[in-house]
Every structure is written in C-alpha cells, then in structure tokens.
PyMOL Python script that loads the backbone (N, CA, C, O; Angstrom):
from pymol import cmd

cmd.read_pdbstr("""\
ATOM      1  N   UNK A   1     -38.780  42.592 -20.722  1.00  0.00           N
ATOM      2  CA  UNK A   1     -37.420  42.096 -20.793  1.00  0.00           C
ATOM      3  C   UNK A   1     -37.134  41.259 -19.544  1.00  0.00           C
ATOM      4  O   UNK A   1     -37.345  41.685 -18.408  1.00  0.00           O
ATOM      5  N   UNK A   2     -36.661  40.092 -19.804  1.00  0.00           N
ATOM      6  CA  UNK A   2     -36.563  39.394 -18.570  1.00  0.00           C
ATOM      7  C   UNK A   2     -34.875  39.390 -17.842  1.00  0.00           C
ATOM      8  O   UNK A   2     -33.996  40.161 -18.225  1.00  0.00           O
ATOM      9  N   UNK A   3     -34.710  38.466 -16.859  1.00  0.00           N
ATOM     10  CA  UNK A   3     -33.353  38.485 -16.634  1.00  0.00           C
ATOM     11  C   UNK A   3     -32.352  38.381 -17.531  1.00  0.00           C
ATOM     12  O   UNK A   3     -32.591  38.093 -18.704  1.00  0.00           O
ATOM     13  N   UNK A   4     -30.920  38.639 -17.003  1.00  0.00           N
ATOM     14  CA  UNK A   4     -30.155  37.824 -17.686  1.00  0.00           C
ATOM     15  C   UNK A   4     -29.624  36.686 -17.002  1.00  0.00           C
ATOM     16  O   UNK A   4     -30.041  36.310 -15.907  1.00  0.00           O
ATOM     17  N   UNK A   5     -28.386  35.947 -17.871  1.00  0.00           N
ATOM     18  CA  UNK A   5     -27.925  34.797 -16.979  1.00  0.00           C
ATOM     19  C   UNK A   5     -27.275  35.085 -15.649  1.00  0.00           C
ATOM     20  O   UNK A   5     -27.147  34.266 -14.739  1.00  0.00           O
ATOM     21  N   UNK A   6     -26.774  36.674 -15.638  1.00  0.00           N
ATOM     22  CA  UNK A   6     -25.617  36.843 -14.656  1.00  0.00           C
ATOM     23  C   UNK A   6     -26.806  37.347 -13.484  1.00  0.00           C
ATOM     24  O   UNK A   6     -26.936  36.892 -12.348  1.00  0.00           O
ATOM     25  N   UNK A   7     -27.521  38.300 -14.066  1.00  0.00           N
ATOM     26  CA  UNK A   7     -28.808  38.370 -12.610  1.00  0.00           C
ATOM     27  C   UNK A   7     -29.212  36.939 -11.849  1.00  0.00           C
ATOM     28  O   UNK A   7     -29.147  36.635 -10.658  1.00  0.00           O
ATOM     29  N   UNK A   8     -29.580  36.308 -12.824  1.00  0.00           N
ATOM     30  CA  UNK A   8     -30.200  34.815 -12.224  1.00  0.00           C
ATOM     31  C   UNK A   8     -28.757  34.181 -11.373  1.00  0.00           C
ATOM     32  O   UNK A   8     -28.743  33.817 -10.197  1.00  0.00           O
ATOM     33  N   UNK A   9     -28.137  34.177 -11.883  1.00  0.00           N
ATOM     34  CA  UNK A   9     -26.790  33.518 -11.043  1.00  0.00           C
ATOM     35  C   UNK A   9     -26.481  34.174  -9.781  1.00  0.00           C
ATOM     36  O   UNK A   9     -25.992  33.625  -8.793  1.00  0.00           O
ATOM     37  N   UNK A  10     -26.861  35.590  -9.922  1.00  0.00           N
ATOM     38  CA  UNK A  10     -26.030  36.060  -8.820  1.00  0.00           C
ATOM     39  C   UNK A  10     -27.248  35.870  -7.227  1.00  0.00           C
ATOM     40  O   UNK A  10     -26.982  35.666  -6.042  1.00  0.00           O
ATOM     41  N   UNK A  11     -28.902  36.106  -8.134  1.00  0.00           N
ATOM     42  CA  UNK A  11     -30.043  35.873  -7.301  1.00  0.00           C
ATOM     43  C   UNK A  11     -29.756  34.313  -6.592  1.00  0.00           C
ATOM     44  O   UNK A  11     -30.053  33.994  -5.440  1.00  0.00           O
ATOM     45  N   UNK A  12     -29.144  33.519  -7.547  1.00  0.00           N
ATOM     46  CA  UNK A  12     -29.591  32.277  -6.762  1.00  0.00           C
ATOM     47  C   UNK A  12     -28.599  31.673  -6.061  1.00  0.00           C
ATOM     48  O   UNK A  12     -28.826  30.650  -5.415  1.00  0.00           O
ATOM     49  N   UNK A  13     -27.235  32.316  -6.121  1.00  0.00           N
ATOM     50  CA  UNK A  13     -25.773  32.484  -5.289  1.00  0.00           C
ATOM     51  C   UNK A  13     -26.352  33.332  -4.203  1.00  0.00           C
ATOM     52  O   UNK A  13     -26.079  32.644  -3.219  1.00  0.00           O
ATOM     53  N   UNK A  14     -26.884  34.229  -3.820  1.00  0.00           N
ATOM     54  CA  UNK A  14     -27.184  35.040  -2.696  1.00  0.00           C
ATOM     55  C   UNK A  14     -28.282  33.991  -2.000  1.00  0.00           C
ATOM     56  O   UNK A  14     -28.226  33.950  -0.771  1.00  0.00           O
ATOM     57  N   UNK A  15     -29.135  33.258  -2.557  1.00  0.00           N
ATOM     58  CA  UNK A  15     -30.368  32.759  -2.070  1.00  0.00           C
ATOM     59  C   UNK A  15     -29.950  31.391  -1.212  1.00  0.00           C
ATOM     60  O   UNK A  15     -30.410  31.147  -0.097  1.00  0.00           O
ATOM     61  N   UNK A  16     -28.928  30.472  -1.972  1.00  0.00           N
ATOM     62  CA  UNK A  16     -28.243  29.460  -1.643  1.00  0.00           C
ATOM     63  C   UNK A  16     -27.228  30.012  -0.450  1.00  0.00           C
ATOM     64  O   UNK A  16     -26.924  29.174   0.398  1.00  0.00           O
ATOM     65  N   UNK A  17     -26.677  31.350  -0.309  1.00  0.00           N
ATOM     66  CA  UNK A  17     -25.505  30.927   0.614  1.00  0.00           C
ATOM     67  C   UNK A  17     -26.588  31.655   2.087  1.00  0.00           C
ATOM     68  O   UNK A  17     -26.381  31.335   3.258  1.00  0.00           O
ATOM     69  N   UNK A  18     -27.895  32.821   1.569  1.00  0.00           N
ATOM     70  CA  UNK A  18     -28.723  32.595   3.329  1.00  0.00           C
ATOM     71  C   UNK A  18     -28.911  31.813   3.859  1.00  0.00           C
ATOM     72  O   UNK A  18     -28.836  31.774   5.087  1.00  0.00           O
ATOM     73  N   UNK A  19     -29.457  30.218   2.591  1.00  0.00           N
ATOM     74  CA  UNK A  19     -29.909  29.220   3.463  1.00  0.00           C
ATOM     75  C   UNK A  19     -28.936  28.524   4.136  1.00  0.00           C
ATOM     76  O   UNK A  19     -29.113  28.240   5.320  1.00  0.00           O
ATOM     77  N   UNK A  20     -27.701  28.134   3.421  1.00  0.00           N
ATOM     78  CA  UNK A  20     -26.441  27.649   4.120  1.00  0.00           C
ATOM     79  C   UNK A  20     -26.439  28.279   5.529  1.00  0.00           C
ATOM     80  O   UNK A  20     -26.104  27.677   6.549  1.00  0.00           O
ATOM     81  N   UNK A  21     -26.962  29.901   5.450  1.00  0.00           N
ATOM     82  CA  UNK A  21     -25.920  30.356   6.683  1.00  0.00           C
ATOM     83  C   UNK A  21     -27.250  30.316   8.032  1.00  0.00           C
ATOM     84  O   UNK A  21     -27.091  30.457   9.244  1.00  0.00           O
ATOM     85  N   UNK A  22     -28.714  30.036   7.138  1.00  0.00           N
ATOM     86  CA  UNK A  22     -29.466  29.425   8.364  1.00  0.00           C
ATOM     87  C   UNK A  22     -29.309  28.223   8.683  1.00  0.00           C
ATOM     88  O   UNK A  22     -29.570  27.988   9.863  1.00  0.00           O
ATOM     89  N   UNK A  23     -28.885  27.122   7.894  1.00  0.00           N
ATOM     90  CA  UNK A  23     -28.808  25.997   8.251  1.00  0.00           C
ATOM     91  C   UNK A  23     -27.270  25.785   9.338  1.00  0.00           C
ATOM     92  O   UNK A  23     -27.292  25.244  10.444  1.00  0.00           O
ATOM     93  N   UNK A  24     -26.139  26.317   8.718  1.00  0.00           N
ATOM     94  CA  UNK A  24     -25.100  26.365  10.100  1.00  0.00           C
ATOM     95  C   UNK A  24     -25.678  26.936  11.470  1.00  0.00           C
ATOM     96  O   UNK A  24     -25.466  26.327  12.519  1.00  0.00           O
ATOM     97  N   UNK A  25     -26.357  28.029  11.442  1.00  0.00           N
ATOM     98  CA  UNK A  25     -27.023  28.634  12.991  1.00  0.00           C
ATOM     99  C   UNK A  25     -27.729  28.012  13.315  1.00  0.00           C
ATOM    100  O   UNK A  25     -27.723  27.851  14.535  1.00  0.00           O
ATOM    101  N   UNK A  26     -28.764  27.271  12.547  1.00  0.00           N
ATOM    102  CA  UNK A  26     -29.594  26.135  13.318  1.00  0.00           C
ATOM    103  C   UNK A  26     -28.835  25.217  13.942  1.00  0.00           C
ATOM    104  O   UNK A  26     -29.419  24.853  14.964  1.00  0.00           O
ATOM    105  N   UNK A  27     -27.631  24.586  13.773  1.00  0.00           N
ATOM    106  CA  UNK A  27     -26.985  23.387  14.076  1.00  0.00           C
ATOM    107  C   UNK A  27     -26.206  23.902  15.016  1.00  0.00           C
ATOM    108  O   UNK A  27     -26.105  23.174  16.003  1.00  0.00           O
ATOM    109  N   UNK A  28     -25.484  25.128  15.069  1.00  0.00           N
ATOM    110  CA  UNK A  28     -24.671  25.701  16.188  1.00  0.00           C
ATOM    111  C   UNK A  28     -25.943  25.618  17.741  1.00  0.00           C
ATOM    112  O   UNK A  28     -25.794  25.229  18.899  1.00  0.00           O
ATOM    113  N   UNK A  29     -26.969  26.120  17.082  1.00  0.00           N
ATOM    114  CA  UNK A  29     -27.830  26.581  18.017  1.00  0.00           C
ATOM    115  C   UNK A  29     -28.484  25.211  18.850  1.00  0.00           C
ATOM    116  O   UNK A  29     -28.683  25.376  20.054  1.00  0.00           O
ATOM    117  N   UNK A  30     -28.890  23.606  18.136  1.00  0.00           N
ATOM    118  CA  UNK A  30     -29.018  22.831  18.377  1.00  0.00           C
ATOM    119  C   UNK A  30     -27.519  21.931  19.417  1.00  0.00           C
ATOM    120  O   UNK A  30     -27.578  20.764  19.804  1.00  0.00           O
ATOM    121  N   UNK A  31     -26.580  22.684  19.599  1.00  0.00           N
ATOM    122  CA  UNK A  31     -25.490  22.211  20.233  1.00  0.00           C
ATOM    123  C   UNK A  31     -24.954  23.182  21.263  1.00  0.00           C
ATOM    124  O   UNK A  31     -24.547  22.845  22.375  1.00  0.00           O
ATOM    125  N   UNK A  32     -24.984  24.155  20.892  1.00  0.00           N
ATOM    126  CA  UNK A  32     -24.299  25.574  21.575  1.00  0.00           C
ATOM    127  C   UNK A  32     -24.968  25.103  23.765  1.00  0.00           C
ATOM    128  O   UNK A  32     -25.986  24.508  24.117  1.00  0.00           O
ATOM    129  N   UNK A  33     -24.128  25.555  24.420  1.00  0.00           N
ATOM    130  CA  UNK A  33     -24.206  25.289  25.623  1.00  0.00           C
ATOM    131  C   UNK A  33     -24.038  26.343  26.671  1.00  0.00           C
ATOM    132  O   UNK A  33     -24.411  26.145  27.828  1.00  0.00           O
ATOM    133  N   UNK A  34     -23.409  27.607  26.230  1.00  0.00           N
ATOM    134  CA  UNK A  34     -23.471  28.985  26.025  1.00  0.00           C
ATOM    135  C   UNK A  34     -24.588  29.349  26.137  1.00  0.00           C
ATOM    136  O   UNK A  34     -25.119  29.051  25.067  1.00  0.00           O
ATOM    137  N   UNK A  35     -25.663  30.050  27.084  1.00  0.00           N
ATOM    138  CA  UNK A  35     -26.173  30.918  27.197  1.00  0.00           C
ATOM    139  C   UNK A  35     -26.374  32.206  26.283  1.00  0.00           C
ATOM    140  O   UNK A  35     -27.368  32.683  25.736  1.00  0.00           O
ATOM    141  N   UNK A  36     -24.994  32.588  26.338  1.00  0.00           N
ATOM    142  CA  UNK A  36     -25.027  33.983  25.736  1.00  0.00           C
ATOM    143  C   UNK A  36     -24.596  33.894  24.381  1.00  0.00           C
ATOM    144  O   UNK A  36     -24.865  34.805  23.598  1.00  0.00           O
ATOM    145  N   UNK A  37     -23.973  32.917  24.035  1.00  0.00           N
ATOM    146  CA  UNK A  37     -23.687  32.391  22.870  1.00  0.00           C
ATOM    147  C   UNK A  37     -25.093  32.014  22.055  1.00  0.00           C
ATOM    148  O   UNK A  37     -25.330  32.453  20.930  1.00  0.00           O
ATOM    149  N   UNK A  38     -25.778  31.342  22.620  1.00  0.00           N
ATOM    150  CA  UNK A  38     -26.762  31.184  22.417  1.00  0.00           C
ATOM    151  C   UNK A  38     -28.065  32.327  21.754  1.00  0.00           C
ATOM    152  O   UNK A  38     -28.656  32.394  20.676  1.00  0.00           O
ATOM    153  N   UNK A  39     -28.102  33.003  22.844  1.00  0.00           N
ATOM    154  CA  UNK A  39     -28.854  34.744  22.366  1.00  0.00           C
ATOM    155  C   UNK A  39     -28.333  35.320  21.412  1.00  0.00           C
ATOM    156  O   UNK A  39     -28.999  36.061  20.689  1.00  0.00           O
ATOM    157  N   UNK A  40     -26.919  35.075  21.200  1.00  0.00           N
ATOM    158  CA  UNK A  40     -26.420  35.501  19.677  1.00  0.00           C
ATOM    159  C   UNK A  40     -27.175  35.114  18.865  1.00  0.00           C
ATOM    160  O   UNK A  40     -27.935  35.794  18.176  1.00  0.00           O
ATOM    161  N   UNK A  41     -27.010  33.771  18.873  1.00  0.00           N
ATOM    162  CA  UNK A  41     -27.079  32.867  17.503  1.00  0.00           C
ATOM    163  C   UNK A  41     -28.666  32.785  17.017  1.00  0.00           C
ATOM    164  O   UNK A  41     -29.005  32.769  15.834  1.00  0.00           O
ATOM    165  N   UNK A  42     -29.597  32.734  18.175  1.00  0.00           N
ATOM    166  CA  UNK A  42     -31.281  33.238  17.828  1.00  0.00           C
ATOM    167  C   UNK A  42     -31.339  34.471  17.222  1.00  0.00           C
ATOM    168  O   UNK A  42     -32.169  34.634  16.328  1.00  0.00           O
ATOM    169  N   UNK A  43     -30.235  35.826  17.712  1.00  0.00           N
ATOM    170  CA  UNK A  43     -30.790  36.777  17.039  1.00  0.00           C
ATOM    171  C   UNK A  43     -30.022  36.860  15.062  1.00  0.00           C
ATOM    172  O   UNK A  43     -30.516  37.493  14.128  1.00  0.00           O
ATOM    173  N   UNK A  44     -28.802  36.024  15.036  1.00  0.00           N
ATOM    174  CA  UNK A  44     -28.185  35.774  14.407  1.00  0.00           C
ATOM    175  C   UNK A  44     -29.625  35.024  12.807  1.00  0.00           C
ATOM    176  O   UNK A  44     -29.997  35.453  11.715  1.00  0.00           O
ATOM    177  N   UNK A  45     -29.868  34.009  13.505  1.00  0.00           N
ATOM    178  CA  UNK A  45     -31.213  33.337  12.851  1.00  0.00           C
ATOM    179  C   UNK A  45     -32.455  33.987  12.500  1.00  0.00           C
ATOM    180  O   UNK A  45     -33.122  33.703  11.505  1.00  0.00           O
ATOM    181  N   UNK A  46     -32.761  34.936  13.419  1.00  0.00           N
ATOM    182  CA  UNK A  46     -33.612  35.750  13.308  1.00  0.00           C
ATOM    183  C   UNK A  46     -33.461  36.529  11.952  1.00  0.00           C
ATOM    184  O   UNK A  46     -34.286  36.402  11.048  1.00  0.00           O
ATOM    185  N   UNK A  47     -32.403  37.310  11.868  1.00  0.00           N
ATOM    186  CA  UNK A  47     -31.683  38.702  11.097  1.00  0.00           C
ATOM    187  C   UNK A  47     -31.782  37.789   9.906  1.00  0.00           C
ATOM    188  O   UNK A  47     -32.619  38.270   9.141  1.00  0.00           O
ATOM    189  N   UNK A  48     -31.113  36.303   9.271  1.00  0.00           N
ATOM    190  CA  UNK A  48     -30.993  35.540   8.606  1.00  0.00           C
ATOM    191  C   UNK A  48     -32.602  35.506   7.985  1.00  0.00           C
ATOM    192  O   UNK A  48     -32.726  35.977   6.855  1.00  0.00           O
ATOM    193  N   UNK A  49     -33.610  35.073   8.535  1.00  0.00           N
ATOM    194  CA  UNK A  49     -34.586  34.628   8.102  1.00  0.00           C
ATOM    195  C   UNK A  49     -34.908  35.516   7.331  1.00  0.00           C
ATOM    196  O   UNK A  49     -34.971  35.422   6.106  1.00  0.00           O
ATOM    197  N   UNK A  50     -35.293  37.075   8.435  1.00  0.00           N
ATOM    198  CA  UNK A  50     -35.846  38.295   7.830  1.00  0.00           C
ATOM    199  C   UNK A  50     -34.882  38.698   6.733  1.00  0.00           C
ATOM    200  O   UNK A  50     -35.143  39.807   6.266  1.00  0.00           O
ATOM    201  N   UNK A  51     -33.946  38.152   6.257  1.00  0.00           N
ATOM    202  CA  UNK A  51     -33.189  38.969   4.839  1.00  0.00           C
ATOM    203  C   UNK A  51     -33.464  38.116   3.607  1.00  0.00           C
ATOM    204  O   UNK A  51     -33.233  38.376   2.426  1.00  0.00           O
ATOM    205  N   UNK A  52     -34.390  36.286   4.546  1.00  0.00           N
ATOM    206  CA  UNK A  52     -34.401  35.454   3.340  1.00  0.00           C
ATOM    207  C   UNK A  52     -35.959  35.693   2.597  1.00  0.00           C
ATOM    208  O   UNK A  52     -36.478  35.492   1.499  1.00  0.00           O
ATOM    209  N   UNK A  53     -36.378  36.309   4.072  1.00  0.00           N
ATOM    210  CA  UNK A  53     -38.210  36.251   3.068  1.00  0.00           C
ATOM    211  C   UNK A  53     -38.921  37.630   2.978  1.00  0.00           C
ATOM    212  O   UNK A  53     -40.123  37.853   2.834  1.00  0.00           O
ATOM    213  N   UNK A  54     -37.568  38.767   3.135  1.00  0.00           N
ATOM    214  CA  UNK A  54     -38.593  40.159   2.937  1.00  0.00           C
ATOM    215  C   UNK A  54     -38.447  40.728   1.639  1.00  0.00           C
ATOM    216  O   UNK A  54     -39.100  41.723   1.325  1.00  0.00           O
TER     217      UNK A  54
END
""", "prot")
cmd.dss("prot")
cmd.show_as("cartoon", "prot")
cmd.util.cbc("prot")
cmd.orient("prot")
C-alpha cells in the first residue's frame, strides 16, 4: 500500500520548509557580525541539517 495524497503533502511541506530554514541560516550566517550570534546560527545549521538527512 503506498502513500496517500495527504502523507505526500505533508512529507514534502516538512522537507521544503527545512530547506527554507537552512537556506535563511546560511544567509544570516554569511552576514551576521556577531560573534556569538554567530555560534548560534552554526549550531542552529548544524541541528537543521541533521533533521534534513537522518
């Protein structure tokens, strides 16, 4: 039995808004001037990645 439409929608609504939310931390992180702001936002990216590819 395979998916349905609402599984597939909801998989690829969750999949689309990690990458959004790595692609904003990359760009904060490419500007950020903050130090400590900074160490956020790597571990921020970090946590992001590991929830997009485990």
């Amino acid at each position: 039995m395979g998916l349905t439409t609402s599984e597939i929608s909801s998989l690829w609504g969750t999949y689309m808004s990690d990458n959004m939310a790595i692609c904003i931390i990359e760009f904060f992180l490419n500007n950020v001037k903050d130090e400590d702001a900074r160490q956020s936002l790597q571990i921020a990216l970090f946590q992001e990645i590991n929830n997009l590819y485990r």
